[in-house]
LOMAR-434885 format. One record per residue (C-alpha): residue number from 1; chain; x, y negated, z. Coordinates in pm, whole numbers. Layout:
<NUM; 'A'; <X; Y; Z>>
...
// end
This chain:
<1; 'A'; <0; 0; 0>>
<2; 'A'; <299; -231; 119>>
<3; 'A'; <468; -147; -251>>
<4; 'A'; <141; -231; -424>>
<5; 'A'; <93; -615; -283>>
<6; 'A'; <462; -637; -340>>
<7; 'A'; <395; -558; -695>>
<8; 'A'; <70; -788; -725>>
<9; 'A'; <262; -1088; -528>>
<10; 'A'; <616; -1054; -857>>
<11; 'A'; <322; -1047; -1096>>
<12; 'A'; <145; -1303; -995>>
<13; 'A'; <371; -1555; -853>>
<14; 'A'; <497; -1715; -1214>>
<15; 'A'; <199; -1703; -1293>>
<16; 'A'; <96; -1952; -1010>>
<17; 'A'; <448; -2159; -1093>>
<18; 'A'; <329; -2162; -1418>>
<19; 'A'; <-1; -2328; -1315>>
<20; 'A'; <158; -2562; -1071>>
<21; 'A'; <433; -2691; -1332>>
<22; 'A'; <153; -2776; -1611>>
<23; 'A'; <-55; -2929; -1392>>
<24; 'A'; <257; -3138; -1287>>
<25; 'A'; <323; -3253; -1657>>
<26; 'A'; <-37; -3308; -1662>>
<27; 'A'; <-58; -3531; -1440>>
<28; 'A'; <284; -3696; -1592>>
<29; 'A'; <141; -3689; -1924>>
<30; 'A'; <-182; -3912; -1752>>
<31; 'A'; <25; -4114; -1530>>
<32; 'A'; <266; -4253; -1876>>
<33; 'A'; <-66; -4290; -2072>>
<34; 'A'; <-224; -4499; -1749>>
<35; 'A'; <145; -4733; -1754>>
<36; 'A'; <125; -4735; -2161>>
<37; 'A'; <-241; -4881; -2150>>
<38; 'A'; <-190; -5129; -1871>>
<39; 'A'; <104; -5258; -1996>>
<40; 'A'; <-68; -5307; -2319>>
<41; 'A'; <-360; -5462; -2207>>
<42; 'A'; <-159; -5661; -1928>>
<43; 'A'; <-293; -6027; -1981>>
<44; 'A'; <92; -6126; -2016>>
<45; 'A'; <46; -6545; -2110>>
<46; 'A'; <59; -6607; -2466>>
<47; 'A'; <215; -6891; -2532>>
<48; 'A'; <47; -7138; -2757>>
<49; 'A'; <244; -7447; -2948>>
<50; 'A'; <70; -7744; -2998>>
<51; 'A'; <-59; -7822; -3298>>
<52; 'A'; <68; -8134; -3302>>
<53; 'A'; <453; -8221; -3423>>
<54; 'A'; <697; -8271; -3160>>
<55; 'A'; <795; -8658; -3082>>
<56; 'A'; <1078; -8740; -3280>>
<57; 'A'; <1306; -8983; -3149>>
<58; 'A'; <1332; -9318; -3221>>
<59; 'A'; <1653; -9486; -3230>>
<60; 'A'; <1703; -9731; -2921>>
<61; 'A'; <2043; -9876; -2881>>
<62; 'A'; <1944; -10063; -2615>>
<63; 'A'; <1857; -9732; -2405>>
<64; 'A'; <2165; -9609; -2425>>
<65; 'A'; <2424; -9908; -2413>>
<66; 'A'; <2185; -9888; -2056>>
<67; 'A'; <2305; -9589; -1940>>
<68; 'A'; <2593; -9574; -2081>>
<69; 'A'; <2691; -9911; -1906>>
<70; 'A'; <2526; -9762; -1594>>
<71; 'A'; <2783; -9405; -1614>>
<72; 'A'; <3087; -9711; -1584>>
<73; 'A'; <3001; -9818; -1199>>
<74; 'A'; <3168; -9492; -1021>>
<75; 'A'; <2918; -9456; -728>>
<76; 'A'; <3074; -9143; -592>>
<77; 'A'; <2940; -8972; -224>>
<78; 'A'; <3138; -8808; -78>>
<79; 'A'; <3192; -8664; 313>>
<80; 'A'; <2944; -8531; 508>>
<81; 'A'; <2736; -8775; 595>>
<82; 'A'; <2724; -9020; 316>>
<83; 'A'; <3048; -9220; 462>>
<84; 'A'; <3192; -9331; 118>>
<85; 'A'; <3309; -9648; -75>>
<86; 'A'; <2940; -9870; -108>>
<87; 'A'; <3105; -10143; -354>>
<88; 'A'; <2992; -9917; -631>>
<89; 'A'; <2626; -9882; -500>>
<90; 'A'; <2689; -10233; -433>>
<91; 'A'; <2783; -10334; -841>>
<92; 'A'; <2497; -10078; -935>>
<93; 'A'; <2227; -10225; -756>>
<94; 'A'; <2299; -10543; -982>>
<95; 'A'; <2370; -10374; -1305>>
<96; 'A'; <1973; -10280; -1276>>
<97; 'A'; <1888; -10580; -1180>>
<98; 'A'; <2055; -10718; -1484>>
<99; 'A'; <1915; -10441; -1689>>
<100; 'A'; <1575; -10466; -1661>>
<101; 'A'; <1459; -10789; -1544>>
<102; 'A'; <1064; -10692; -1623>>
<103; 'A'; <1067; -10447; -1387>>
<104; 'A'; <1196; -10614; -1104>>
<105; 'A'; <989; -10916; -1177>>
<106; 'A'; <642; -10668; -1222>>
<107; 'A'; <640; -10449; -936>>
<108; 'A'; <678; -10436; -566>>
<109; 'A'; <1046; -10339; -496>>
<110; 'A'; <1268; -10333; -184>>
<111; 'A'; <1559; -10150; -117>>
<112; 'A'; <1595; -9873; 215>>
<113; 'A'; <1873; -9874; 400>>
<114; 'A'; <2030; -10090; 200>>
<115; 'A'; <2105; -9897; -99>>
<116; 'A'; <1795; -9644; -190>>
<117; 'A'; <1603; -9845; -447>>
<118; 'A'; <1160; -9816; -430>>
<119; 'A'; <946; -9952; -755>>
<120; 'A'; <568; -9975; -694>>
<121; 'A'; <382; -10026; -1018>>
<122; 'A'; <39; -10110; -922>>
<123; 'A'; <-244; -9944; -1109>>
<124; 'A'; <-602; -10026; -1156>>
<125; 'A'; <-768; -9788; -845>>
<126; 'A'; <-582; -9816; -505>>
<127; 'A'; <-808; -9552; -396>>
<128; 'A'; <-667; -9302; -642>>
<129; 'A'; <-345; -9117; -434>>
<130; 'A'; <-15; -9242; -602>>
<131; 'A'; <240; -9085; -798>>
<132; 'A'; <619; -9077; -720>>
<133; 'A'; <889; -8972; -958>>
<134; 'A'; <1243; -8948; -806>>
<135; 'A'; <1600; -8987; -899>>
<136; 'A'; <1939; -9063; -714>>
<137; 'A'; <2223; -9299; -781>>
<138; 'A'; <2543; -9106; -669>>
<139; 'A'; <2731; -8841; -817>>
<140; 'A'; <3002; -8594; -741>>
<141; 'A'; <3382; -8652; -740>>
<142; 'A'; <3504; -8621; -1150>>
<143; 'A'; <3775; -8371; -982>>
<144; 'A'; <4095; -8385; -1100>>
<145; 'A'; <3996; -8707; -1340>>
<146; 'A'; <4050; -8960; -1064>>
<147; 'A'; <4350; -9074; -1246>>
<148; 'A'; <4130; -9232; -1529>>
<149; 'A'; <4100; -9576; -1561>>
<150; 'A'; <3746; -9579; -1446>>
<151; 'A'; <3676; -9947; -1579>>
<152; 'A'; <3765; -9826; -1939>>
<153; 'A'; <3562; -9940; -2181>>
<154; 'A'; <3503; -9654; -2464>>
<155; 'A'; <3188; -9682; -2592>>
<156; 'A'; <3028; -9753; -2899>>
<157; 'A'; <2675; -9733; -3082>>
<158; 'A'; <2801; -9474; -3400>>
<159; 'A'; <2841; -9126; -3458>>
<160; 'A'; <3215; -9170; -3492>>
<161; 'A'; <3454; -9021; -3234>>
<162; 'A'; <3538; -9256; -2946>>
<163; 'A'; <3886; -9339; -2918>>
<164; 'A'; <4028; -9105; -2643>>
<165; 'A'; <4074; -9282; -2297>>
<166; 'A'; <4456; -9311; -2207>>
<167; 'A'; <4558; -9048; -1893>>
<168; 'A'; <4222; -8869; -1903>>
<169; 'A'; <4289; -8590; -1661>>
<170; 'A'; <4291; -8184; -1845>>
<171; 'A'; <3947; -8089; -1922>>
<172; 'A'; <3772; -8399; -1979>>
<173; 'A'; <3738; -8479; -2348>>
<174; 'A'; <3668; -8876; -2248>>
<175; 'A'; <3662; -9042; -1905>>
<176; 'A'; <3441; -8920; -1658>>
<177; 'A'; <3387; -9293; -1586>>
<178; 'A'; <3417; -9421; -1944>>
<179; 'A'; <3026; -9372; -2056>>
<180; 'A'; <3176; -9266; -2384>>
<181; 'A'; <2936; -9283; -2694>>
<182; 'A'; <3037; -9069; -2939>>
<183; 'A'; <2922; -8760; -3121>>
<184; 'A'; <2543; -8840; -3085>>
<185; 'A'; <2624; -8753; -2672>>
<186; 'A'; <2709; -9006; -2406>>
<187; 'A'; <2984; -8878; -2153>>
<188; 'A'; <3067; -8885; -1819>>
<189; 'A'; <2971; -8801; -1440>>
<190; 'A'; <2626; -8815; -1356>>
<191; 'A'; <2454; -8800; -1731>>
<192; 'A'; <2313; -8463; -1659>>
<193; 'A'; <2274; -8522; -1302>>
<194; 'A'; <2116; -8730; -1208>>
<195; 'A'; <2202; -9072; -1404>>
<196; 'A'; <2050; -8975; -1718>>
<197; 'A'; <1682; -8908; -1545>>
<198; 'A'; <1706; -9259; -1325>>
<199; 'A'; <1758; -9458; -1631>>
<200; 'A'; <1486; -9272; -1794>>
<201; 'A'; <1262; -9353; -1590>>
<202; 'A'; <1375; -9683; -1562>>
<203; 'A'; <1335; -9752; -1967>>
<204; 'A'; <973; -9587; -1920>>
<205; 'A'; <849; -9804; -1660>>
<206; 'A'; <1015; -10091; -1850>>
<207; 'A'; <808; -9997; -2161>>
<208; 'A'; <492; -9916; -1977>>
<209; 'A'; <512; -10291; -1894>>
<210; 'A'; <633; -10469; -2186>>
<211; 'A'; <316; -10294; -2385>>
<212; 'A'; <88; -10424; -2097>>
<213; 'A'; <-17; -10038; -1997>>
<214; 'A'; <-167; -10116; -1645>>
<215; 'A'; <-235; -9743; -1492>>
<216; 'A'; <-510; -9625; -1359>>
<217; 'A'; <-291; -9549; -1013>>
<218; 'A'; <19; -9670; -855>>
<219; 'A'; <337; -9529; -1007>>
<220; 'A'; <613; -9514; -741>>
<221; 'A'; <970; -9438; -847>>
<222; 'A'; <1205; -9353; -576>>
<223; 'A'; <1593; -9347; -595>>
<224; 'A'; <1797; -9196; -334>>
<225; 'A'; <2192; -9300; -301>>
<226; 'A'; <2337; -8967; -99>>
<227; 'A'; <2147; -8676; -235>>
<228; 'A'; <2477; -8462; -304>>
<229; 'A'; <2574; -8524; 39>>
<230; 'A'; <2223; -8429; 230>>
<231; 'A'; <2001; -8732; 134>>
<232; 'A'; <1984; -8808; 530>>
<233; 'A'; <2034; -9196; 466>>
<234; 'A'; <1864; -9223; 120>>
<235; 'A'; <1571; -8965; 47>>
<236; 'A'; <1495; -8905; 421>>
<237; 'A'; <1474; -9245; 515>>
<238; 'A'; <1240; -9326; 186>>
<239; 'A'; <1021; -9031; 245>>
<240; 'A'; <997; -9145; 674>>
<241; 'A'; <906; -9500; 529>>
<242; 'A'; <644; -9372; 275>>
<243; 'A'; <521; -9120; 598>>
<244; 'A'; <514; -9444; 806>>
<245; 'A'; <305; -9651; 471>>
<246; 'A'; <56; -9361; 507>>
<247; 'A'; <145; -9252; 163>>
<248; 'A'; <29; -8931; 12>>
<249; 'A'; <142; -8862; -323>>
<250; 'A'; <-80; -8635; -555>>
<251; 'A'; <294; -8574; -780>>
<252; 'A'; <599; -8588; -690>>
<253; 'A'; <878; -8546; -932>>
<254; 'A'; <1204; -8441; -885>>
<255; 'A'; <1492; -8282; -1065>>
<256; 'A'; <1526; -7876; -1060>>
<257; 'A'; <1467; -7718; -1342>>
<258; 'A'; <1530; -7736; -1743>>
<259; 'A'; <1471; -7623; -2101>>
<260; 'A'; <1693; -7339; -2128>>
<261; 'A'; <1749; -7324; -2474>>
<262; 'A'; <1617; -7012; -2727>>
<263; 'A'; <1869; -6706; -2637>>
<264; 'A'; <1944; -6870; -2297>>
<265; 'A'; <1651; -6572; -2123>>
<266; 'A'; <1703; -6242; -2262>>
<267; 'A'; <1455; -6129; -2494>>
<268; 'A'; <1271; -6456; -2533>>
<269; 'A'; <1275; -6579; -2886>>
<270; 'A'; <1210; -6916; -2737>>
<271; 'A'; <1301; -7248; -2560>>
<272; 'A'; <1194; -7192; -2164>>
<273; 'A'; <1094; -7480; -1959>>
<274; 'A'; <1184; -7397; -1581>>
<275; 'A'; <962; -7617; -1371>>
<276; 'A'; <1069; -7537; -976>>
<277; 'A'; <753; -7498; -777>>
<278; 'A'; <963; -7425; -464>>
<279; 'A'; <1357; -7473; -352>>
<280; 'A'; <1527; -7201; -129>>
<281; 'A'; <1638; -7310; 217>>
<282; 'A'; <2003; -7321; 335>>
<283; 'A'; <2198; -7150; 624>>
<284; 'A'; <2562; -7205; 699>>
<285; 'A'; <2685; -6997; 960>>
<286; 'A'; <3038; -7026; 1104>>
<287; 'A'; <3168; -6666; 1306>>
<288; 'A'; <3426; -6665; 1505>>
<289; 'A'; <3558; -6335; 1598>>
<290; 'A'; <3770; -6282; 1897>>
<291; 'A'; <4048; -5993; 1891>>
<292; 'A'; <4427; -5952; 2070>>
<293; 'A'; <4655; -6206; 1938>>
<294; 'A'; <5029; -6144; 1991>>
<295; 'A'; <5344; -6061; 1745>>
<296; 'A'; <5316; -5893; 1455>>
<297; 'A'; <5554; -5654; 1576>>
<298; 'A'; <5340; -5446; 1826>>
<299; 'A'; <5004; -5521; 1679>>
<300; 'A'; <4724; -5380; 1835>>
<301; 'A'; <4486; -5124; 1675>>
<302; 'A'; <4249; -5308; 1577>>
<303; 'A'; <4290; -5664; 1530>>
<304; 'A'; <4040; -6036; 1483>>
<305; 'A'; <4094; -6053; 1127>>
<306; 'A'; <4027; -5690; 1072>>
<307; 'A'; <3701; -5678; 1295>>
<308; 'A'; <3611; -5986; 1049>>
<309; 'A'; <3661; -5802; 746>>
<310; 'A'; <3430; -5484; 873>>
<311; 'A'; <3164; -5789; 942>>
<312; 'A'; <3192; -5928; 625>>
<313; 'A'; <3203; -5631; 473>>
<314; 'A'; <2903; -5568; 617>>
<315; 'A'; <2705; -5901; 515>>
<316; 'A'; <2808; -5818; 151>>
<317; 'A'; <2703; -5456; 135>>
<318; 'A'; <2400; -5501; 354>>
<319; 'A'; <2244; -5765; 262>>
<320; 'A'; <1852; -5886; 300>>
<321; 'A'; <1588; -5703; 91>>
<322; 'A'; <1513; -5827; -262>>
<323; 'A'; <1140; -5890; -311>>
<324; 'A'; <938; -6064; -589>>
<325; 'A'; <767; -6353; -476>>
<326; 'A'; <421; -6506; -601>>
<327; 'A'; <584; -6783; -804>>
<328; 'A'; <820; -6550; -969>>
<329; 'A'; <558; -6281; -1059>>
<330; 'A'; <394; -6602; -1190>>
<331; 'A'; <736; -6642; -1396>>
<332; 'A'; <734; -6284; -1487>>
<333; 'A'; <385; -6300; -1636>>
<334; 'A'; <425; -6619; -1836>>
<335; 'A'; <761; -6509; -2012>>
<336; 'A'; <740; -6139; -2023>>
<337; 'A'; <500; -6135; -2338>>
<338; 'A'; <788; -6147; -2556>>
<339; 'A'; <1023; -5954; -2361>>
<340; 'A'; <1081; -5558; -2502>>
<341; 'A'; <829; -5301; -2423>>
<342; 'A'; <1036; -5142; -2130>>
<343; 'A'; <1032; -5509; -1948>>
<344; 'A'; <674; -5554; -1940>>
<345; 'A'; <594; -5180; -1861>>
<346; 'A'; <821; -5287; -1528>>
<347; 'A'; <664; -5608; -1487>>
<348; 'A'; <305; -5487; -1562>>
<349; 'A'; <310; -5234; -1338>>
<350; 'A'; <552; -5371; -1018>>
<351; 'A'; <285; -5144; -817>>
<352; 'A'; <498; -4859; -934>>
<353; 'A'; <844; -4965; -1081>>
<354; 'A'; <895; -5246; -888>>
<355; 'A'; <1209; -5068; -745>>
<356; 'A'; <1323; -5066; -1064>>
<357; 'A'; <1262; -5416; -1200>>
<358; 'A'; <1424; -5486; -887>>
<359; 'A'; <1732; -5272; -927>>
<360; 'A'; <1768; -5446; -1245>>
<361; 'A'; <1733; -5782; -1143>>
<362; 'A'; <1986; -5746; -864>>
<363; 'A'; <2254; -5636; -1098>>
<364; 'A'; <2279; -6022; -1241>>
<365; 'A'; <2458; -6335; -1012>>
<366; 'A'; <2169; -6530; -1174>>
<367; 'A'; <1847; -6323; -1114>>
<368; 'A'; <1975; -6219; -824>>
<369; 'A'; <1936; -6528; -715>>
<370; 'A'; <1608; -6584; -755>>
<371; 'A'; <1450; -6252; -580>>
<372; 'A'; <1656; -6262; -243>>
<373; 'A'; <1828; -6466; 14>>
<374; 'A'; <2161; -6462; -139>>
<375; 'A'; <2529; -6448; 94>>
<376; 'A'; <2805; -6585; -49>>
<377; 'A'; <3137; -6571; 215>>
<378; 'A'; <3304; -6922; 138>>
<379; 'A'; <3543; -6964; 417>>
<380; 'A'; <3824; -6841; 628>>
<381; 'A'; <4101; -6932; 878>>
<382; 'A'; <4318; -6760; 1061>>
<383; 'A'; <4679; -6733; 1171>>
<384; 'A'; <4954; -7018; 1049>>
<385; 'A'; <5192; -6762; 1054>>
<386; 'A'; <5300; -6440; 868>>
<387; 'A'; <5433; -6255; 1213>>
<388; 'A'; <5152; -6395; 1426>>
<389; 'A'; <4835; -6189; 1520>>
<390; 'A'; <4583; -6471; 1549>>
<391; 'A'; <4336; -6429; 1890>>
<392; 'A'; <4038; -6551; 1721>>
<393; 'A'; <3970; -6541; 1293>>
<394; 'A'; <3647; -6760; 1174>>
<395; 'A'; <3466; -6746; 878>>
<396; 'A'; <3174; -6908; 707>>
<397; 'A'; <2900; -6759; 543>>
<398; 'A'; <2631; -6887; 316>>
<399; 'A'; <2269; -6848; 304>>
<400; 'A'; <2020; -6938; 39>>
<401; 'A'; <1666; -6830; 191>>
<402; 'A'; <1415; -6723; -61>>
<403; 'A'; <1049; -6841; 4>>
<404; 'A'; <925; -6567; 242>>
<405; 'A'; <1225; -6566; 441>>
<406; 'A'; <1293; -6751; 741>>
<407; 'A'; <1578; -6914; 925>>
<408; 'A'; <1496; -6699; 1252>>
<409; 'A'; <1511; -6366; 959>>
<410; 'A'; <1878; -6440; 870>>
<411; 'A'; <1983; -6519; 1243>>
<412; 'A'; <1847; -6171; 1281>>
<413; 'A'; <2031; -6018; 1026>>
<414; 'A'; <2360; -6182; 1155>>
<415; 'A'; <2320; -6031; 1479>>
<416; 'A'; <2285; -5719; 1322>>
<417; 'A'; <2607; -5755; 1098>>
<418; 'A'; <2796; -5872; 1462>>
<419; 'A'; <2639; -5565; 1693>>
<420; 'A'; <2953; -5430; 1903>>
<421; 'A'; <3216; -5737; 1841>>
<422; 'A'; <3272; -6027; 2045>>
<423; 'A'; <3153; -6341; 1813>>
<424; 'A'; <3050; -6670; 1863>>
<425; 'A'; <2769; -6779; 1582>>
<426; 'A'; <2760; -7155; 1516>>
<427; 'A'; <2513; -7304; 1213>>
<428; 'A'; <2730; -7572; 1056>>
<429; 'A'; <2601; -7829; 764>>
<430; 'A'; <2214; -7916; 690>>
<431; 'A'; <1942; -7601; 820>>
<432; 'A'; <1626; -7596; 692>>
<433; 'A'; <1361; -7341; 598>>
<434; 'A'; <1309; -7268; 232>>
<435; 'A'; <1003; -7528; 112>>
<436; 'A'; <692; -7452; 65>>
<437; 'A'; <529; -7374; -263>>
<438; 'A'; <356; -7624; -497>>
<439; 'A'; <68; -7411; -712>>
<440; 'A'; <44; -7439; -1088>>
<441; 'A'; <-354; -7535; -1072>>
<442; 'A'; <-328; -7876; -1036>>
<443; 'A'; <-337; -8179; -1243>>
<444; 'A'; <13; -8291; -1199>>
<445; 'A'; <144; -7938; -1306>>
<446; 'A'; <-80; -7962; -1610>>
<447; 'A'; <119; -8316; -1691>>
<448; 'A'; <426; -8142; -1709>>
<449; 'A'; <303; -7899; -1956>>
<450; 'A'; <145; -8136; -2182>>
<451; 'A'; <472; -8397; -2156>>
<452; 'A'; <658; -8071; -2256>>
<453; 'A'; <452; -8005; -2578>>
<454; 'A'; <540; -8368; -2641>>
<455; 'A'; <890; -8320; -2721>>
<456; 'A'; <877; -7950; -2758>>
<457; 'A'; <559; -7777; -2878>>
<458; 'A'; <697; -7407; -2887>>
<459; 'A'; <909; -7388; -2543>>
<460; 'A'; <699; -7174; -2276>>
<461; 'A'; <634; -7373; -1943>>
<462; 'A'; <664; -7153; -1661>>
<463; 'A'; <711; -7196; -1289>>
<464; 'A'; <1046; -7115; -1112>>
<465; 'A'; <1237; -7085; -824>>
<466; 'A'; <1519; -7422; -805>>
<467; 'A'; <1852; -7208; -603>>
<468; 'A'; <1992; -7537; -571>>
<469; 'A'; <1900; -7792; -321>>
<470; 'A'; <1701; -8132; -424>>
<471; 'A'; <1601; -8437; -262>>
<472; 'A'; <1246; -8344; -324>>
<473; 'A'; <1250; -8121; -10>>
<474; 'A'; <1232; -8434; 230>>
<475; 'A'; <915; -8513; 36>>
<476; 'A'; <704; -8315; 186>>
<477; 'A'; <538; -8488; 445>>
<478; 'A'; <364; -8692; 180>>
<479; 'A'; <264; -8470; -63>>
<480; 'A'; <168; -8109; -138>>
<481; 'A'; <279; -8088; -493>>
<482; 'A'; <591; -8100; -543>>
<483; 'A'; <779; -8040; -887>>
<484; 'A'; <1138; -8037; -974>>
<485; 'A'; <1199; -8038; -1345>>
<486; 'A'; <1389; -8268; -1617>>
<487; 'A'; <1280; -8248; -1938>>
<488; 'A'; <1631; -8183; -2131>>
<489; 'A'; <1679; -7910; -2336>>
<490; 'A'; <2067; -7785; -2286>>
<491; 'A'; <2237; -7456; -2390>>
<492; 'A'; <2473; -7246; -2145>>
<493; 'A'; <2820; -7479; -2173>>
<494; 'A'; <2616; -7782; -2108>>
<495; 'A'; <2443; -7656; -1792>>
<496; 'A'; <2814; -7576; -1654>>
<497; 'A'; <2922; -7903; -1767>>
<498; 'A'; <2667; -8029; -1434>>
<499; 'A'; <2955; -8053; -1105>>
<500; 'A'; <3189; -7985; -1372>>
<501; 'A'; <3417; -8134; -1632>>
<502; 'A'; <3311; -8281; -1955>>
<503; 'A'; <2991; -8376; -1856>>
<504; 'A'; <2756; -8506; -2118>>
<505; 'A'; <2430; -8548; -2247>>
<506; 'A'; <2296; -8554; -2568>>
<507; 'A'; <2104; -8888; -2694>>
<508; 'A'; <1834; -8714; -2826>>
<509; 'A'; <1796; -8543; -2440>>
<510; 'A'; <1805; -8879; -2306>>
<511; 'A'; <1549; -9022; -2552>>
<512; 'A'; <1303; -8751; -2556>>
<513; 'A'; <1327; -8775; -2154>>
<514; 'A'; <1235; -9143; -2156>>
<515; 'A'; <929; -9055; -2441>>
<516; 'A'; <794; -8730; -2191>>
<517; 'A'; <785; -8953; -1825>>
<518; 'A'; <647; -9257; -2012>>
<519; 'A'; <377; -8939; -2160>>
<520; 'A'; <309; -8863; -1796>>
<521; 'A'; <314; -9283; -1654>>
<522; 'A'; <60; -9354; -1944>>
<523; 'A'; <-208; -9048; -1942>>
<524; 'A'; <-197; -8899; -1614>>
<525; 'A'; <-573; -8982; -1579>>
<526; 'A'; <-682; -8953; -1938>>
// end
């Protein structure tokens, strides 16, 4: 009897194997039908030009001998809080003046703390919540370019090559101080950031009131004078004055994102327009790690600087969890129509591959970036001497906090990364959280989409995540939408060119920036 069920269990077991391996691949077969059809029938945005022609510029010599003469004044921040040379701010505050003589004599303007610069064009309906676009005045050091003659005259209103300016530092094709016409581009520190936006705005509000355009609300524009230094004396004191005023702004417009040129996102045959909806917040954390000091000759077994390195080794190889946030599942579903087929099977169904998408994403500095608090290990100090065992090895460390993170999360994982060594954790440099986020469904979003179709009717508008830290962050006490953007269109070299050398910006960027935020000044309520 015992031989018999033997014999019935061999003949019938791959039988049952049999049955449980089809029914397996059955329900595989089903399960890659269910991700083809839902990835087919995603409602992925389809992106729809206008079917009007872009704006094409207009020549305006004017416009640029402006900025170009406004590139000249070297109003440089530097140190950590905003303690720098002011004779340039000083000079600049003038130049403006000089500039553009119907602004200053049509709207209410005042400066705060002595150098931020406030417009107020007055519109028709005081009721109606104003409008506030910003900009700031200083730039970054040129780097090794100090050498040029910063009062160097170079420019000129043709296409022919500038003469070269005499000891311009490696690297820099004209001074970085020179506002250099030449090429169709206008060079030097601060076009791209953020010189080439305040002057925009400036020649828009100047022809808003030269045409007699009187808008139906106030129009506010806003320039901070420290913003690469922490905006504590310019943008914070504007946005605490505004606070005071009662202000509450239904725009606010800062710089953030760009046009990233066709090619620029992979598998997008088109130009992107990156508006940032939200900025990550900032930690800087100093450790200090405490170990046996002594001479390098009886060294102990483990030593400060090595305990350091198994820390940091740790931050790097643990770090905090990837995780796709609303706004860039937003992003995701607004560019991934024209990605290939295995991209939007990911993105259309993140309910099952979003391990995946986010294994990919992960494996790039840049996307990275935008799904996780990043670390980045910038500093370290230790002994003076190549025989001496130092007693105590610091180190900073880096965090950008992606919306849904918070300051308390990374303090957390810190502790974690220090369990069992003797540290002392101090946060160094400007904490904050990461801001909140502005949605898409709102009228001032909608601007940007239609000032974009202005100048470029096939580029795909999308929201984004800004890495990078703006002024618009201290803005928002007085409003709730919030938008960092300029509307330039630059390709990969030019978007390094920004802290960099060689910094430049293309007159047709600068004109078609002054045509799209005079778009916005004139029909924001039509």
């Amino acid at each position: 009897m015992n031989y018999e069920k033997g014999f019935v269990y061999l003949f019938t077991k791959p039988i049952i194997m049999k049955k449980i391996l089809l029914l397996l691949l059955a329900v595989l077969v089903i399960l890659v039908i269910f991700l083809i059809i839902r990835t087919l029938t995603y409602p992925f945005k389809k992106n729809e030009a206008s079917v009007e022609k872009a704006w094409n510029p207009v020549r305006n010599d004017i416009a640029v001998q402006h900025l170009s003469g406004g590139i000249r004044i070297p109003t440089v921040s530097t140190g950590e809080l905003g303690d720098f040379d002011y004779a340039p701010f000083e000079k600049f505050k003038n130049y403006l003046k000089e500039s553009y003589p119907l602004v200053y004599q049509n709207t209410e303007n005042y400066e705060i703390n002595t150098y931020a610069l406030v417009f107020k064009i007055k519109g028709k309906n005081s009721s109606l919540a104003p409008i506030l676009f910003l900009s700031h005045i200083d730039v970054v050091p040129p780097g090794d370019a100090d050498v040029v003659n910063k009062n160097e005259n170079v420019s000129q209103l043709n296409d022919k090559p500038a003469p070269r300016v005499s000891k311009v530092a490696k690297d820099w094709e004209y001074g970085p101080f020179s506002g250099a016409i030449a090429n169709g581009k206008i060079y030097g520190r601060g076009t791209l950031d953020m010189k080439g936006m305040l002057f925009s705005l400036m020649e828009s509000a100047n022809n808003i009131i030269e045409n007699k355009i009187i808008p139906e609300r106030d129009i506010y524009l806003a320039f901070g004078f420290d913003e690469e230094v922490g905006g504590k004396k310019g943008a914070t004191q504007i946005a605490a004055h505004f606070n005071k005023l009662g202000l509450k702004f239904d725009a606010v417009y800062d710089e953030g994102g760009l046009i990233l040129e066709k090619g620029n996102v992979a598998g997008i045959n088109n130009d992107v327009a990156v508006v940032g909806c939200a900025e990550k917040g900032f930690l800087s954390a100093k450790i200090k790690v405490k170990g046996l000091g002594g001479h390098s000759s009886m060294p102990p077994t483990e030593s400060a600087i090595g305990k350091a390195a198994i820390i940091m080794q740790r931050l790097e190889k643990n770090q905090m969890k990837p995780m796709i946030t609303p706004s860039m599942q937003e992003f995701f579903n607004n560019i991934g129509g024209g990605m290939p087929f295995v991209n939007r099977m990911a993105i259309a169904n993140t309910w099952l591959l979003k391990p995946v998408l986010l294994s990919q994403l992960t494996k790039n500095n840049t996307t990275n970036a935008l799904v996780r608090t990043t670390t980045a290990l910038t500093m370290m100090k230790g002994s003076d001497g190549t025989n001496v065992l130092s007693p105590e090895v610091e180190f900073v460390v880096n965090f950008r906090l992606l919306p849904g993170n918070t300051v308390k999360d990374v303090k957390q994982h810190i502790a974690k990364a220090t369990d069992g060594f003797d540290v002392e954790v101090e946060e160094i440099d400007n904490t904050r959280e990461a801001s909140a986020v502005s949605s898409t469904n709102t009228r001032a979003y909608k601007m940007i989409q239609e000032g974009v179709k202005q100048i470029y009717p096939e580029a795909v508008v999308t929201p984004y995540l800004t890495v990078g830290g703006t002024d618009a962050y201290k803005y928002q006490r007085v409003s709730d939408h919030i938008y960092r953007f300029m509307p330039i269109k630059i390709n990969g070299f030019e978007q390094q060119s920004i802290h960099s050398t060689n910094e430049y910006i293309s007159i047709e960027n600068y004109l078609r920036m002054i045509h799209y935020f005079e778009f916005i000044m004139k029909n924001y309520d039509k």
